[in-house]
KELO-907492 format. One record per atom (N, C-alpha, C): chain; x negated, y, z negated; atom name. Coordinates in Angstrom, 3 decimals, decimal comma. Example, Ala and Ser with C-alpha at 12.3 -4.5 7.8 and 13.67 -1.06 7.14 Angstrom:
 unit       xx       yy       zz site
    A  -13,190   -5,690   -7,800    N
    A  -12,300   -4,500   -7,800   CA
    A  -13,200   -3,300   -7,800    C
    A  -12,850   -2,250   -7,080    N
    A  -13,670   -1,060   -7,140   CA
    A  -12,900    0,030   -7,870    C
END
This chain:
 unit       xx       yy       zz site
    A   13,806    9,995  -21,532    N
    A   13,061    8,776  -21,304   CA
    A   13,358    7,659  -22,302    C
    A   13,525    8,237  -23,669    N
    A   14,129    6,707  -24,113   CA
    A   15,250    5,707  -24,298    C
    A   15,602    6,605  -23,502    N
    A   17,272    5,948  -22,726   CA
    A   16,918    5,485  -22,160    C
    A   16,149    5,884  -20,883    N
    A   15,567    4,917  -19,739   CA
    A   15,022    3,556  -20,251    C
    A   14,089    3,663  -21,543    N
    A   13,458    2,930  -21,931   CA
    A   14,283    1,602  -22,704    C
    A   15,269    1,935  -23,291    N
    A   15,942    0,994  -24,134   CA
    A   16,769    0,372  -22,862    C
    A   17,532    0,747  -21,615    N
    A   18,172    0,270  -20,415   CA
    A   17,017   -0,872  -20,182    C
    A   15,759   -0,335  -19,480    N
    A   14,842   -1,153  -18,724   CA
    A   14,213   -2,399  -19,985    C
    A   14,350   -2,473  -21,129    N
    A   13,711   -3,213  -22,308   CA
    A   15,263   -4,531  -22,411    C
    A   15,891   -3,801  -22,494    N
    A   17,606   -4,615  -22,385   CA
    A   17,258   -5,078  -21,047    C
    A   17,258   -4,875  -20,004    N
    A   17,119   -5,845  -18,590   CA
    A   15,919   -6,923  -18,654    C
    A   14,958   -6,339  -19,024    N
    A   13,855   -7,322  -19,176   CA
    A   13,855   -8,187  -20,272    C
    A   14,439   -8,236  -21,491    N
    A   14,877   -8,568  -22,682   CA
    A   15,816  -10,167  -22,413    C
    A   17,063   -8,893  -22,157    N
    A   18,782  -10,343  -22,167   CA
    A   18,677  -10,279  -20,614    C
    A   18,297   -9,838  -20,106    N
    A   19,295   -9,432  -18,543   CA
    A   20,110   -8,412  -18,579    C
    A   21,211   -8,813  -17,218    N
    A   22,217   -8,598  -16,919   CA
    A   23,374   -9,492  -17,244    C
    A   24,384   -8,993  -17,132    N
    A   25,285  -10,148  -17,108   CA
    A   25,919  -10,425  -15,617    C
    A   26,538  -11,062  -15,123    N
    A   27,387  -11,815  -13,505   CA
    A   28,379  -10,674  -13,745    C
    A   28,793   -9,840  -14,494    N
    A   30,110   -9,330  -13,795   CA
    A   29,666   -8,085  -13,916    C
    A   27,902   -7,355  -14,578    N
    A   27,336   -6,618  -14,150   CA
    A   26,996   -6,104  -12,947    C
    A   26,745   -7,540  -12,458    N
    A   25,800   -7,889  -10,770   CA
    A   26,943   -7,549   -9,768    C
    A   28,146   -8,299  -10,237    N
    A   29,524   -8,214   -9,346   CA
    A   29,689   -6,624   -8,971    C
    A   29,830   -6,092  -10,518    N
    A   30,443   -4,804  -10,177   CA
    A   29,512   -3,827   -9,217    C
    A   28,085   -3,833   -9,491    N
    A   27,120   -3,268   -8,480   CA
    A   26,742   -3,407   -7,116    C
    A   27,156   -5,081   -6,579    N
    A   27,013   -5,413   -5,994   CA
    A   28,616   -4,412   -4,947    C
    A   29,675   -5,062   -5,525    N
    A   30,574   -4,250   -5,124   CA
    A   30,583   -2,781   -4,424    C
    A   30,118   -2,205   -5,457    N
    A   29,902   -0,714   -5,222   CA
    A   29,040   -0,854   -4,173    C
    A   27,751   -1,180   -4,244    N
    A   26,895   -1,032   -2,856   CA
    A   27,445   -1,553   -1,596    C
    A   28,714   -2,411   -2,144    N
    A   28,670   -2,918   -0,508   CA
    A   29,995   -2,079    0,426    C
    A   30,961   -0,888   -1,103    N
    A   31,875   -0,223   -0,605   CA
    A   31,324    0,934   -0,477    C
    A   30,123    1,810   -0,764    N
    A   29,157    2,577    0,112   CA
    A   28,681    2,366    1,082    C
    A   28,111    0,967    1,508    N
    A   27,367    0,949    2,682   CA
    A   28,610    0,802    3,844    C
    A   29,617    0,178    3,731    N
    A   30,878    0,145    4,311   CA
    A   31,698    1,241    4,887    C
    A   31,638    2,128    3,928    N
    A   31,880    3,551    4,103   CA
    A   31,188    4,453    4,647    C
    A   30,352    4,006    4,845    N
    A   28,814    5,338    5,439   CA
    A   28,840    4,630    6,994    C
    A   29,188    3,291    7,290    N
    A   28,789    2,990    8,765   CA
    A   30,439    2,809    9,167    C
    A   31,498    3,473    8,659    N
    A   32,489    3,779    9,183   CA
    A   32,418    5,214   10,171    C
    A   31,682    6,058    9,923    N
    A   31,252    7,249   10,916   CA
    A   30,160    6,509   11,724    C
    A   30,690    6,968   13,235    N
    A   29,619    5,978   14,043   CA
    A   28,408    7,503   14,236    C
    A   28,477    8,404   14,084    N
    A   27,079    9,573   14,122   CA
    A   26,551    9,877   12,916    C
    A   25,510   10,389   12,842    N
    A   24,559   11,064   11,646   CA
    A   24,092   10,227   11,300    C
    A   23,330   10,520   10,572    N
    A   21,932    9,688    9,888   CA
    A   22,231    8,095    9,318    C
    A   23,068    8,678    8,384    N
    A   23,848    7,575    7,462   CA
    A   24,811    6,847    7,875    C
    A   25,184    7,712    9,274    N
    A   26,207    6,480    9,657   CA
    A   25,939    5,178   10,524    C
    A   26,828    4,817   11,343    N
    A   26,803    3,215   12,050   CA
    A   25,229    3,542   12,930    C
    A   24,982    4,540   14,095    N
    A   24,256    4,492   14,848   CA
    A   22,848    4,820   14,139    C
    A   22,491    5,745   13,054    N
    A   21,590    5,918   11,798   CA
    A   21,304    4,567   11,388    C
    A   22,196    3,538   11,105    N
    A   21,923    2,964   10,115   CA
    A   21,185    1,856   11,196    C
    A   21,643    1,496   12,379    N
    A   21,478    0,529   13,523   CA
    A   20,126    0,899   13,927    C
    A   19,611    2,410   14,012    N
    A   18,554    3,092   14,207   CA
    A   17,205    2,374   13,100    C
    A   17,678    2,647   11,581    N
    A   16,914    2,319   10,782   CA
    A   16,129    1,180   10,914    C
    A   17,108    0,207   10,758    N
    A   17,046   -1,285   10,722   CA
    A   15,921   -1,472   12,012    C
    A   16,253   -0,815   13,109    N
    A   15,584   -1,556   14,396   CA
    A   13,883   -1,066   13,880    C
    A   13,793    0,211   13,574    N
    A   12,685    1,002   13,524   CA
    A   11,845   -0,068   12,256    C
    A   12,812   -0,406   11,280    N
    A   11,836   -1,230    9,851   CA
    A   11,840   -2,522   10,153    C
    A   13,080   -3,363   11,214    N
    A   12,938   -4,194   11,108   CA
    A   12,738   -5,049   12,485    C
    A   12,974   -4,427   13,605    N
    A   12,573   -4,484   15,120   CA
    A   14,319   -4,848   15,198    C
    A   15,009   -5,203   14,377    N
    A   16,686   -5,622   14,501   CA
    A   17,273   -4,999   14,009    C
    A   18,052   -4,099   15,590    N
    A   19,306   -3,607   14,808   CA
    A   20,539   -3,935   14,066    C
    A   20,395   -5,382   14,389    N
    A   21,649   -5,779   13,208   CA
    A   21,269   -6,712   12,672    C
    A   20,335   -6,232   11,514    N
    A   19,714   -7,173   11,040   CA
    A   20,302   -6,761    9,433    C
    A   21,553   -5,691    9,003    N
    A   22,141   -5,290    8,277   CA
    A   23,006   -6,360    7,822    C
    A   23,544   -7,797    8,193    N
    A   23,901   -8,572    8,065   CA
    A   22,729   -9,713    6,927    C
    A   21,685   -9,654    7,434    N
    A   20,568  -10,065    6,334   CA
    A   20,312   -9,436    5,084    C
    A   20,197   -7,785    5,589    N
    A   19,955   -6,995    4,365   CA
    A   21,547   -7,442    3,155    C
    A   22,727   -7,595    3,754    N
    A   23,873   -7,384    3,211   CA
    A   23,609   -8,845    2,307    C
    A   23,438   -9,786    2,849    N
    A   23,442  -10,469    2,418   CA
    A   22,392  -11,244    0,934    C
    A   21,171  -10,248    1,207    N
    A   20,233  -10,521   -0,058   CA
    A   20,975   -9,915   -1,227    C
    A   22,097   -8,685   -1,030    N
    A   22,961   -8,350   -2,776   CA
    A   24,171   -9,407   -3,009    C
    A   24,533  -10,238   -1,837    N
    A   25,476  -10,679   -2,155   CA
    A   24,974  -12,136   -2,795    C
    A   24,009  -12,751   -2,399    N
    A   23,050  -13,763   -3,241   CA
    A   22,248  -13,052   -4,690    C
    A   22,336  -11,950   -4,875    N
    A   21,507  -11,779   -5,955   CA
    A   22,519  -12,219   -7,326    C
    A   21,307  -12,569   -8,234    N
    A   21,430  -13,587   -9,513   CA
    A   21,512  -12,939  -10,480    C
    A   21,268  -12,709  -11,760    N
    A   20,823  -12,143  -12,824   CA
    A   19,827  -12,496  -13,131    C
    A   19,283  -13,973  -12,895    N
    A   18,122  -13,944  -13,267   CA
    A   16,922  -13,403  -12,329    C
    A   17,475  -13,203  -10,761    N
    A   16,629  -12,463  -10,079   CA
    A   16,255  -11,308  -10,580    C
    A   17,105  -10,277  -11,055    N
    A   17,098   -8,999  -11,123   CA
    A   16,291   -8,992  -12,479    C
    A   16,260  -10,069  -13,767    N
    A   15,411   -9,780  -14,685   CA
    A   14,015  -10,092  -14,410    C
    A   13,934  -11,021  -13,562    N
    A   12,769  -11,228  -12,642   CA
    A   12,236  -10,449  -12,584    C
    A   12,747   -9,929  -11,959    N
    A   12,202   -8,686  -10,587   CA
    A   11,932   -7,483  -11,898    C
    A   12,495   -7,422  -12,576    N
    A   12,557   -6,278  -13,970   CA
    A   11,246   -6,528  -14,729    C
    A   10,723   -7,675  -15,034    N
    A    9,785   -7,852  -15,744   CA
    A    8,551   -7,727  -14,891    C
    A    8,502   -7,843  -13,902    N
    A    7,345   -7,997  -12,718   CA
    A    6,837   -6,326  -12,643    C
    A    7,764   -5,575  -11,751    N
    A    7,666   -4,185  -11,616   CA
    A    7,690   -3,091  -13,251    C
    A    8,872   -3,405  -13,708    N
    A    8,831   -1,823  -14,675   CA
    A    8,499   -2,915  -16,081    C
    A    7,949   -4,127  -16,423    N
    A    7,388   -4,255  -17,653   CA
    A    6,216   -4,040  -18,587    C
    A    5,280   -2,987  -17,808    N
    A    4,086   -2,555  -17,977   CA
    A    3,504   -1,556  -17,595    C
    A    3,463   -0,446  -18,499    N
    A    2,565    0,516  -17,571   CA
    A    3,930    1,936  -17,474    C
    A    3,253    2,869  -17,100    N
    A    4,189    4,227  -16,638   CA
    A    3,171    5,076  -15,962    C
    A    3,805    5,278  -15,075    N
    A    3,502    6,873  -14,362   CA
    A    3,935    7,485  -14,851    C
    A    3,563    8,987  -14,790    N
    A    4,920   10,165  -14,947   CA
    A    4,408   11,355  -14,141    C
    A    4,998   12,151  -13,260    N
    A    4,527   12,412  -12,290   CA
    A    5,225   14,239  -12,779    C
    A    4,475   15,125  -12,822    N
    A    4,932   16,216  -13,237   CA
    A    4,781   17,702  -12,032    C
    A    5,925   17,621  -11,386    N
    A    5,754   19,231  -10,334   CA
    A    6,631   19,870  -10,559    C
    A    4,856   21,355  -10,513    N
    A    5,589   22,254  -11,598   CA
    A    5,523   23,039  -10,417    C
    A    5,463   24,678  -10,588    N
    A    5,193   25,621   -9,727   CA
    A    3,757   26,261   -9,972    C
    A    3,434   26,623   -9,004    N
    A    1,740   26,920   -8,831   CA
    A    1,987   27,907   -9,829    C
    A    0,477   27,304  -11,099    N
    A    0,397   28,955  -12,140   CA
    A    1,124   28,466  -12,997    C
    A    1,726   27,797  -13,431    N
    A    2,840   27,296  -14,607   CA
    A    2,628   25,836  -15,103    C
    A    1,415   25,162  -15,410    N
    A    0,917   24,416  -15,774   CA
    A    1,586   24,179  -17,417    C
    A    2,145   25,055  -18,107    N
    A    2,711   24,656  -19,378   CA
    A    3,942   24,147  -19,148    C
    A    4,637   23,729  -17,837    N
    A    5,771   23,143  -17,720   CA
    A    5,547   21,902  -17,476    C
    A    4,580   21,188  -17,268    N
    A    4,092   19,888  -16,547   CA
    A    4,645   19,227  -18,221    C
    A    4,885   17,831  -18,263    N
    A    4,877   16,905  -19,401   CA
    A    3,342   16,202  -19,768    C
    A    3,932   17,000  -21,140    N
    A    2,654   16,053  -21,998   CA
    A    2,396   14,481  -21,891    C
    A    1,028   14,409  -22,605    N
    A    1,192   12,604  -22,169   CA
    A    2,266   12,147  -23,588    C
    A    2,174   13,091  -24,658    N
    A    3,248   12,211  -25,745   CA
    A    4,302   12,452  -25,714    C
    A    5,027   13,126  -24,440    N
    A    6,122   13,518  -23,969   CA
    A    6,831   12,511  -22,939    C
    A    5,859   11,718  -22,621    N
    A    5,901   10,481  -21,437   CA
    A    6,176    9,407  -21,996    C
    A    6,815    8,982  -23,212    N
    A    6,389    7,779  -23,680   CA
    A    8,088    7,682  -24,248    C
END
């Protein structure tokens, strides 16, 4: 966790940088590219056409979704960083029934 913690403190902090955003952006868009190259299964073209219609009443409405990473900013994403993960923690601990000494402490959460 305090890896996690010093990552998410650095985003909310400096940001990101543009050739951060590039390179991620990239990657997501040569996964999603690659997954709707198989037109069956879940993840692929007809899955993914499926999704969209079911969340969004449009099945090709993947052209919108594509397009909110290819507009994203750095300063969106620190935005968006300080809003959601700048306050506060859950920590959510499942263990197996009867083994309650495996769950995380609360000064183990921090």
């Amino acid at each position: 966790l305090p890896a996690v913690d010093e990552v998410i403190g650095d985003v909310i902090d400096r940001g990101v940088s543009k050739k951060e955003i590039r390179r991620s952006v990239a990657g997501f868009f040569t996964e999603f590219l690659s997954r709707v190259e198989r037109v069956g299964g879940y993840e692929g073209l007809a899955g993914r056409l499926n999704g969209y219609w079911v969340y969004t009443g449009e099945p090709d409405f993947f052209a919108r979704d594509l397009s909110r990473y290819a507009t994203l900013k750095p300063r969106n994403l620190q935005s968006t960083a300080r809003n959601w993960l700048g306050n506060g923690r859950v920590v959510l601990s499942i263990v197996p029934h009867g083994q309650q000494e495996l769950a995380v402490e609360p000064d183990e959460a921090r």
